[in-house]
Each structure stands twice: as structure tokens, then as C-alpha cells.
C-alpha positions as CSV (number, residue, x, y, z in Angstrom):
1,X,-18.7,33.4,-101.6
2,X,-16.3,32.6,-98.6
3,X,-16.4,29.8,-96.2
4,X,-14.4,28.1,-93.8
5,X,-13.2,31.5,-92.0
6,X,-11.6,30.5,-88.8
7,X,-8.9,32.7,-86.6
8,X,-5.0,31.6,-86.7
9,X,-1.9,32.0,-85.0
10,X,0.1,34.6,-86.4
11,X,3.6,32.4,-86.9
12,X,0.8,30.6,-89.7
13,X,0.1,33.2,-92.1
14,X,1.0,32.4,-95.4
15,X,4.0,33.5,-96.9
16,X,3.6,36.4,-98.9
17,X,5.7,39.5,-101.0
18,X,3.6,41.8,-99.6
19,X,5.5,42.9,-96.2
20,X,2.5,44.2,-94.6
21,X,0.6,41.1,-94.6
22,X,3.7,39.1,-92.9
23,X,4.0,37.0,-89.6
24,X,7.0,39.3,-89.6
25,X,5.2,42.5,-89.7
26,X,2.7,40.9,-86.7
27,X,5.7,40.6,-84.5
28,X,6.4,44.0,-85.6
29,X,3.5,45.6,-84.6
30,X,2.9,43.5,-81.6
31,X,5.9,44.7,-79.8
32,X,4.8,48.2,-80.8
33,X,1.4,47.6,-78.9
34,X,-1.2,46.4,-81.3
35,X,-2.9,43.0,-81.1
36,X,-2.7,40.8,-84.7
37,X,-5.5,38.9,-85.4
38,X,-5.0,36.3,-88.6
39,X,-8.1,34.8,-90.0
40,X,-8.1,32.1,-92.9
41,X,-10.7,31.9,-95.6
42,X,-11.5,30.2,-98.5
43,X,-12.8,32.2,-101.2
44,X,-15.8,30.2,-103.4
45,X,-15.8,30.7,-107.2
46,X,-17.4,29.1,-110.1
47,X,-14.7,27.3,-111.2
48,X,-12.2,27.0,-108.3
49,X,-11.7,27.3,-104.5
50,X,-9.2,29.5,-103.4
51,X,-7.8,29.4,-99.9
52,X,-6.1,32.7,-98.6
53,X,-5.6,34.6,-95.0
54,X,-5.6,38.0,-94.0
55,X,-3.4,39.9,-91.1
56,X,-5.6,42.4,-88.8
57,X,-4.2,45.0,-86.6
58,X,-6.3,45.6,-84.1
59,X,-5.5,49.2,-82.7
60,X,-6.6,51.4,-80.4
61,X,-8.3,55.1,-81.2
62,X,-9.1,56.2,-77.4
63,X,-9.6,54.7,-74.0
64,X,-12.9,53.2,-74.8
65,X,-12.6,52.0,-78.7
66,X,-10.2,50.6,-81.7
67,X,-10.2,50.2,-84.9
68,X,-9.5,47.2,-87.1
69,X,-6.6,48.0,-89.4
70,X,-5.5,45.6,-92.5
71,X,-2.3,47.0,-94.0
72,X,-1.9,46.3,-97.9
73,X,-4.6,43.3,-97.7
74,X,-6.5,41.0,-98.5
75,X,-3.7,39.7,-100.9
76,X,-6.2,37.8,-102.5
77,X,-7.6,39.8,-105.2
78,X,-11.4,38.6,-106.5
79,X,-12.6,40.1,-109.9
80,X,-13.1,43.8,-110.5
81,X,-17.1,42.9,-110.7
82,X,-17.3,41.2,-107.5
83,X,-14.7,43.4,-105.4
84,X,-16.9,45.2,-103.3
85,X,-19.3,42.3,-102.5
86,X,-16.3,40.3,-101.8
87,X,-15.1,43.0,-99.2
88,X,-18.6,43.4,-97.4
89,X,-18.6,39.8,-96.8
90,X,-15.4,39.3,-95.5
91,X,-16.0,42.1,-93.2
92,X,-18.8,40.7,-91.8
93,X,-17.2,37.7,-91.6
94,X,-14.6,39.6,-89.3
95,X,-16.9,41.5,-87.1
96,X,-17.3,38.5,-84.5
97,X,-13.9,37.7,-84.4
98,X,-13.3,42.0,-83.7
99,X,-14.0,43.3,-79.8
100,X,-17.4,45.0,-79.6
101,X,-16.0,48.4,-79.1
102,X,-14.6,48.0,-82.9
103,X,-15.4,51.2,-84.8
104,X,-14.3,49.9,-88.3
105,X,-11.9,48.1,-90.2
106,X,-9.8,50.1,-93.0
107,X,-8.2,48.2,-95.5
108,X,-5.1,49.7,-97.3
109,X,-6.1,47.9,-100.6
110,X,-2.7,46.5,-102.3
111,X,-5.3,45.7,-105.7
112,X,-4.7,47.9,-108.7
113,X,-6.8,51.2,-108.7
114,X,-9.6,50.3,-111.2
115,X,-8.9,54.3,-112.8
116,X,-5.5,53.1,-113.4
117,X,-6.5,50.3,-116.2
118,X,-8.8,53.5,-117.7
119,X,-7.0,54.9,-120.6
120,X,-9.4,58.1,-120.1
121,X,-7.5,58.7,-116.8
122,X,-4.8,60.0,-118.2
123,X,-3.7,63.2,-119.8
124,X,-2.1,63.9,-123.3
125,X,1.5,62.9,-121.8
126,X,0.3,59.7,-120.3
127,X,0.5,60.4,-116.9
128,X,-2.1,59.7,-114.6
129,X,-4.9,61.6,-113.2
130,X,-6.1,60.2,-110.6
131,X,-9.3,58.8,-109.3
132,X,-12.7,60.7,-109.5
133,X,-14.0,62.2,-106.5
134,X,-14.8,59.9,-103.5
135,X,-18.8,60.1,-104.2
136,X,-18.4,58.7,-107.6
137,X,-15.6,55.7,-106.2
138,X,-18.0,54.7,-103.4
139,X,-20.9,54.3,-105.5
140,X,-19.1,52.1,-108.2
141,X,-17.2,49.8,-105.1
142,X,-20.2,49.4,-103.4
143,X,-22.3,48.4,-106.5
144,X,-23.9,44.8,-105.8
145,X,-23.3,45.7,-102.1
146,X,-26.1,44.5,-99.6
147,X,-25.8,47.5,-97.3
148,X,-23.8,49.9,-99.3
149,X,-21.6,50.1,-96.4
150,X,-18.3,51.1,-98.1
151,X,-16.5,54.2,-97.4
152,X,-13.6,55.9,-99.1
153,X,-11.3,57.0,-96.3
154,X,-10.3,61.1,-97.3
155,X,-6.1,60.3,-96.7
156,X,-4.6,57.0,-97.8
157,X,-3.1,55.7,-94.7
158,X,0.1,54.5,-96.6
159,X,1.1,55.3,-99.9
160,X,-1.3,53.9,-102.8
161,X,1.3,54.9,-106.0
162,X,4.8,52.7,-106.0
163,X,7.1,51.7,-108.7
164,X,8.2,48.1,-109.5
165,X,11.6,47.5,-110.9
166,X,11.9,44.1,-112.7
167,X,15.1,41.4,-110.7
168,X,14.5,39.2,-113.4
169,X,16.8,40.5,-115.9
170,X,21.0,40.8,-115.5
171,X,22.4,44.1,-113.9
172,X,23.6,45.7,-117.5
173,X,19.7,45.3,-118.4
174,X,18.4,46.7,-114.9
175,X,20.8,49.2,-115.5
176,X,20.1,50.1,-118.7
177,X,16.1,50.3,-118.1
178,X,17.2,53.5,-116.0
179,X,17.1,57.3,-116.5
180,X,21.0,58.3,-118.2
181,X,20.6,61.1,-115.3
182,X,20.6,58.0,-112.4
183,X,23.6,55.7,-114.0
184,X,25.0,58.9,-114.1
185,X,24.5,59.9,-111.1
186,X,25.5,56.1,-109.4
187,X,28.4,55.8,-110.7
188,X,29.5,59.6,-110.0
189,X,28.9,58.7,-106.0
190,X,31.0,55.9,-106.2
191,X,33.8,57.8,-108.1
192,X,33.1,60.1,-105.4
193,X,34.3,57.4,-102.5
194,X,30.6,56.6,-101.6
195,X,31.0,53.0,-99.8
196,X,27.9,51.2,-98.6
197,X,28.0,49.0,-95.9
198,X,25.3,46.5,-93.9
199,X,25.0,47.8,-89.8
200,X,23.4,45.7,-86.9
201,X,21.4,46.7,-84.3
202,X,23.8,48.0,-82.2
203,X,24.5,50.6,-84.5
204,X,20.9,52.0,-85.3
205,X,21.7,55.3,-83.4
206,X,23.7,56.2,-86.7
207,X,20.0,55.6,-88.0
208,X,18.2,57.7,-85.7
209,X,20.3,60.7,-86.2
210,X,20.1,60.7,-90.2
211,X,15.9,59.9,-89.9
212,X,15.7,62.8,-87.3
213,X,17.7,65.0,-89.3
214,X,15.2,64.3,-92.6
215,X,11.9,64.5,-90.7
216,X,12.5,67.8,-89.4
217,X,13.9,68.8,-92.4
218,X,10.8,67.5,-94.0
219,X,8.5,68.3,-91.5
220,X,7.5,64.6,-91.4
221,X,5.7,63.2,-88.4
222,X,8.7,61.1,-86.1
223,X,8.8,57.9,-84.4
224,X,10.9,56.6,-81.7
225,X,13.9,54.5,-82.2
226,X,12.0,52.0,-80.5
227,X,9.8,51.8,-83.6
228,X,13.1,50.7,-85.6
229,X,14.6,48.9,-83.2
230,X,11.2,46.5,-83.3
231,X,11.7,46.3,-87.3
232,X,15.0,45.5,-87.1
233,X,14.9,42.7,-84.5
234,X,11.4,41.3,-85.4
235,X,12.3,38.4,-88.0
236,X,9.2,36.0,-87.3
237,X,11.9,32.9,-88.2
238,X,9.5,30.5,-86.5
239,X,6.4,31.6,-89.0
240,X,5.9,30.5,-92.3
241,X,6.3,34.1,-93.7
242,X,9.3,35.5,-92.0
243,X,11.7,38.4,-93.1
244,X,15.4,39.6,-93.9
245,X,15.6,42.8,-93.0
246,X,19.0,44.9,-94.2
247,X,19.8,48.3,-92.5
248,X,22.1,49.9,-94.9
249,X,24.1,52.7,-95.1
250,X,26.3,55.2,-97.2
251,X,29.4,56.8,-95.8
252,X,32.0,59.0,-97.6
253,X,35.3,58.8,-95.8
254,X,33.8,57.2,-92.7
255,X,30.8,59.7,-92.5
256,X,26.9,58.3,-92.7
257,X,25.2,60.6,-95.4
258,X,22.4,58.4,-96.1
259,X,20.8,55.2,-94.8
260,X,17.8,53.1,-95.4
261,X,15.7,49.5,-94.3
262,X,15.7,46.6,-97.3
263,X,13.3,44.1,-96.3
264,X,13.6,40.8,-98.3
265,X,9.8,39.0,-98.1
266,X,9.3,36.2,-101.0
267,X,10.3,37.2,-104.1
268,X,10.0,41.2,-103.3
269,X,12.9,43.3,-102.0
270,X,11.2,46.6,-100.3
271,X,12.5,50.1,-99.8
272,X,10.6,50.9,-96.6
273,X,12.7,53.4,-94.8
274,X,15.0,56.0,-96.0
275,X,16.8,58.6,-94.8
276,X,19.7,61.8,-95.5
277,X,22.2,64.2,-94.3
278,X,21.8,67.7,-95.9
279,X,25.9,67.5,-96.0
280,X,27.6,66.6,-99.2
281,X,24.7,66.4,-101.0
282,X,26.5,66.3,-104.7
283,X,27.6,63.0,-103.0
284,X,24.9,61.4,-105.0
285,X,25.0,58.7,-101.7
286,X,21.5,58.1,-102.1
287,X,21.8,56.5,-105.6
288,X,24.7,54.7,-104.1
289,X,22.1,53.2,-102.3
290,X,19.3,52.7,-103.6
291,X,21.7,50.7,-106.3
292,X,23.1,48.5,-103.5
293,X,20.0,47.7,-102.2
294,X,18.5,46.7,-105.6
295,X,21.7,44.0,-106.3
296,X,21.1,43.0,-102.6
297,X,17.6,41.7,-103.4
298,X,18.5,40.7,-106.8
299,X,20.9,38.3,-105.2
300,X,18.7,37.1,-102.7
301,X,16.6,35.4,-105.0
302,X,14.2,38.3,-105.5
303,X,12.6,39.2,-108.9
304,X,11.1,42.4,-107.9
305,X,11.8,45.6,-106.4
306,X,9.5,47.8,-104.4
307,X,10.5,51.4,-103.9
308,X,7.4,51.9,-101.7
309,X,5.9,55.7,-102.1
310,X,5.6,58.1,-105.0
311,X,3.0,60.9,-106.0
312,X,0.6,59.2,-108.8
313,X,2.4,61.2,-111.1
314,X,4.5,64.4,-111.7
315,X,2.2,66.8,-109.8
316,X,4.8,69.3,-107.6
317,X,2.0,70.3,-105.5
318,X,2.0,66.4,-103.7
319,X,3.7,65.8,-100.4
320,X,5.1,62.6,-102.1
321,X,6.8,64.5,-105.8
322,X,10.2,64.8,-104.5
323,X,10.1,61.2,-104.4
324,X,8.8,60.5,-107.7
325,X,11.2,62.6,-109.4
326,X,13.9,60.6,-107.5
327,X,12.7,57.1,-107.8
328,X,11.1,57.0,-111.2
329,X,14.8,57.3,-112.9
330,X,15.5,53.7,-111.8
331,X,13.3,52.5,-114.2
332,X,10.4,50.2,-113.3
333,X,6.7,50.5,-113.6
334,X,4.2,53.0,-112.0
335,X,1.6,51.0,-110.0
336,X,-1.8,52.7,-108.5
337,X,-3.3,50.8,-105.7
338,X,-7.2,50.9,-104.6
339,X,-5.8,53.3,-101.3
340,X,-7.6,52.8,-98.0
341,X,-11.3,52.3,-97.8
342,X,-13.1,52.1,-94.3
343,X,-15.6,49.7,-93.3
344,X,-18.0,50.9,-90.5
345,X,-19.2,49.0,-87.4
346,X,-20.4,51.9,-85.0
347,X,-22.3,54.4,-87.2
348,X,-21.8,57.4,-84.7
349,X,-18.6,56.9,-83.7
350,X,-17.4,55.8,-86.9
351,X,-18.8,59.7,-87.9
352,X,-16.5,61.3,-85.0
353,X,-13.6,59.7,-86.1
354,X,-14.0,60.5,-89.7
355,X,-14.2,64.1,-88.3
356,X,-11.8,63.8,-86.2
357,X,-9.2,62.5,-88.7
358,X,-9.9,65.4,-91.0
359,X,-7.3,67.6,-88.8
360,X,-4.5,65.4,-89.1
361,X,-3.6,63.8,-92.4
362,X,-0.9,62.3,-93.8
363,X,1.3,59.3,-94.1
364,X,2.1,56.9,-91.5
365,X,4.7,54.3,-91.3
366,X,1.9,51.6,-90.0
């Protein structure tokens, strides 16, 4: 099924949408101490050959071993029938290009959840319910496997449930295709005073202090600056699949209530950071925003918007519903994602870490 698999510089991954598969996002996480690996491949069908790449993150667990790490990849996306065979390969295909010490590669899968397309997955108000447990997923990906090698990770290492909003058609439409309760709500912040503005890096401290405020307010795990300060200066202009990235904020009479990163990849603007003050809320700053960064992308070419993270659906009980309720009145489409699925190289260890990772879940910006 694949051939031609050879490692690559970086700079010459392909370019992509998909942020997480970007030279851009190497340079990124290299200056934030992993090591990228790109390998190319060519993917053998019966009536084509595709040719495709995929970015590796090779990351450390504990003095002694890593773990290979492919965030929202492959991009390439084989038939539903063939997935899983597809995936075995291509991880053995990656094991001798991995350090022995590997423990396993996860793959944040960016291909639609197989439950999604299932009509019986969802409930009397069509929302949906989610996948079946992990026992019944594992034996239906690793169907036609070799060595049924598969594993469902327990926690989604980043989001698997977004929302797509449509570029293509002209703001009245975009606007339109929203919730009466968002317009509303965007054009009472800018009646309000709410300006929005574009800030460099010298200015990320006003960042900082807005993200600190809404971790702790959220009890959400927190990064350095310096993690920002690499995604804001990495642009990967030399590659083939570099990156605009916007840092933008909302101020009302010269004070920052809410902030957030737009990264422009392709034809796919991304919402991949956000952040608030818990002053003047009934600003409604962060529609402000979210409707600036939307005409941002729109007018840089991009016919589709990515507001990165939501529960599957409106369950209160998920760490992720406050942002549903939020982002699902700007319109768009729901999209499920396959979520993260481990493939073992070390049998025992890769049972520690599973263990191990049991005590801390959650999402993580990686």
C-alpha cells in the first residue's frame, strides 16, 4: 500500500490547511524542545498513486524514552475500509526512522469520526452521541490489521469536535447563517466602543496577563510566555507551508478585555488561542472578536474558518460546553474527528504510560 517512504527536511512539507501538520508548526515546536521528523510517502491504490507527507514530533516522556507524536495527521485520508491497515503500515514504516527508546506514536486523527456519518448516533434532537466505548472502536479500526496493534488513547490529546464556518459566501450571508443572539450580541460590543486592534510581539505581555487571568479562572493547565512568544515569531517563510499568525485584541476605551491568536494556513483561518478579562463582561468583546477575526481570514483569501474546540454536543457536564454554547452561534458546521489513537512500540512501557497518563487528563495546547 505505501512506497517510496523517505525522511525530509522540515522547510519541505507540503503546504497544508491543517496548522498542525505545518513547516510552521515544526519551527514551532522545535524551539519549544521537540525534534520534527517529516517523512514523505506515496500511498498505492487501485486506480491512482497519491503522494503525501506527514510531520512527527518526536517528544520526550522521561530521561530514558519519547514518544512519537503526530498532531491532526496523516492529512491524507484512505478509505473508511482500509483506515486501520493503512495506519499499521505507515507506522511500521516509521519505526526505523523513530529512536529505539520510542514507546509509541499517537496520532491525533484530523479524519471524520466514522460514528459521526451514523445516523444511529444521534439522539431524537439530532445531536450527537458520541462514539461507543473504546473496546468496540478498537476492534472495528483494527479490523484487517496484521497485529491488531491499535489502541484508543482514554483522553483526546487535542480537541476531536470543531466547527467550520463557510469564507466562501459575502459577509451579509456569513452573517446571516448566525444565531440572532450573536449578530446581536456583535454589533451590541461595537455600539458599546469595543475596538479591535492587531499587536506585535512586543506587546504579548498584554497577552499573558488576559491568558493567566482565564486559566486560573478556568483552572486550565498554563504555559509560559515563551510558549507564545515561539508561535508568534515562528513563520517558517523559507518552507513551503508557512504561516500568518494575527495576535488580536479587544479594548474598550484603551483597556484589553479579550485577546486571541488567528493563524492563516492555506485556505483555513484558525482560532487557536483565546483569552478574557472577567471585567466588563456585558462588553460582548469576545464576539467583537471572534467577528474580526473571521473577516480577517475571509480577506486573506481563506474559504474556511476553524473555531478549534467544542464538546461533541450540548452536554453541560463536558470541560469543553462553555465553548460550544459560545461558538456554535456563528453558524458553521459541527465536525467529529477520529481523536487520538496510540500505536505501541515497547509493550511494557507503553503499559506504564498508559497508566500513568490515567492521572492527568485533559487538553493540551501541543
Amino acid at each position: 500500500m505505501l512506497t517510496n517512504i523517505e525522511s525530509k527536511q522540515f522547510q519541505e512539507l507540503f503546504a497544508t490547511s491543517i496548522v498542525q501538520q505545518t513547516a510552521f508548526w515544526s519551527e514551532v515546536k522545535k524551539r519549544l524542545g521537540s525534534t520534527p521528523l517529516a517523512v514523505n510517502f506515496n500511498l498505492r491504490q487501485p486506480d491512482a498513486q497519491l503522494e503525501s507527507d506527514i510531520l512527527v514530533l518526536l517528544q520526550p516522556l522521561d530521561r530514558h524514552h519519547c514518544m512519537a507524536y503526530v498532531p491532526y495527521g496523516p492529512e491524507l485520508e484512505p478509505e473508511e475500509s482500509v483506515q486501520g491497515v493503512f495506519l499499521e503500515e505507515l507506522s511500521e514504516c516509521l519505526r526505523s526512522y523513530l529512536p529505539k527508546n520510542c514507546v509509541l506514536i499517537r496520532y491525533d486523527l484530523c479524519w471524520e469520526s466514522w460514528w459521526a456519518r451514523d445516523i444511529d448516533h444521534y439522539d431524537e434532537k439530532g445531536h450527537w452521541m458520541g462514539e461507543p466505548n473504546l473496546a468496540a472502536q478498537e476492534t472495528r479500526f483494527n479490523f484487517s490489521t496484521q497485529n491488531w496493534n491499535l489502541r484508543k488513547a482514554t483522553f483526546n490529546t487535542l480537541p476531536s469536535s470543531t466547527i467550520y464556518i463557510n469564507l466562501k459566501p459575502d459577509k451579509a450571508t456569513i452573517l446571516a447563517n448566525m444565531k440572532p443572539k450573536t449578530r446581536y450580541n456583535i454589533n451590541l460590543a461595537f455600539r458599546k466602543g469595543v475596538n479591535v486592534k492587531t499587536l506585535g510581539l512586543e506587546n504579548l505581555e498584554i497577552w499573558y496577563k488576559l491568558y493567566v487571568e482565564t486559566a486560573q479562572r478556568n483552572r486550565l493547565f498554563l504555559n509560559d510566555m515563551s510558549y507564545f512568544e515561539a508561535v508568534l515569531a515562528a513563520k517558517a517563510t523559507d518552507s513551503t507551508s508557512p504561516a500568518e499568525v494575527l495576535l488580536l485584541v479587544a479594548e474598550l476605551d484603551g483597556q484589553p478585555l479579550s485577546a486571541m491568536f488567528l493563524i492563516i494556513t492555506g485556505e483555513r483561518g484558525s482560532y487557536l488561542y483565546g483569552a478574557s478579562s472577567s471585567e466588563h463582561r456585558n462588553s460582548m468583546s469576545t464576539y467583537a472578536l471572534q467577528w474580526e477575526a473571521i473577516q480577517l481570514a475571509k480577506a486573506r483569501g481563506c474559504t474556511q474558518y476553524d473555531m478549534f474546540g467544542v464538546s461533541p454536543g450540548p452536554d453541560p457536564a463536558h470541560p469543553l460546553y462553555g465553548l460550544y454554547t459560545f461558538k456554535v452561534g456563528f453558524g458553521g458546521q459541527l465536525y467529529h474527528s477520529m481523536g487520538s489513537w496510540d500505536y505501541p512500540l515497547m509493550t511494557d512501557e507503553y503499559r506504564i504510560f498508559r497508566s500513568a497518563e490515567l492521572s492527568r487528563p485533559g487538553y493540551h495546547l501541543a
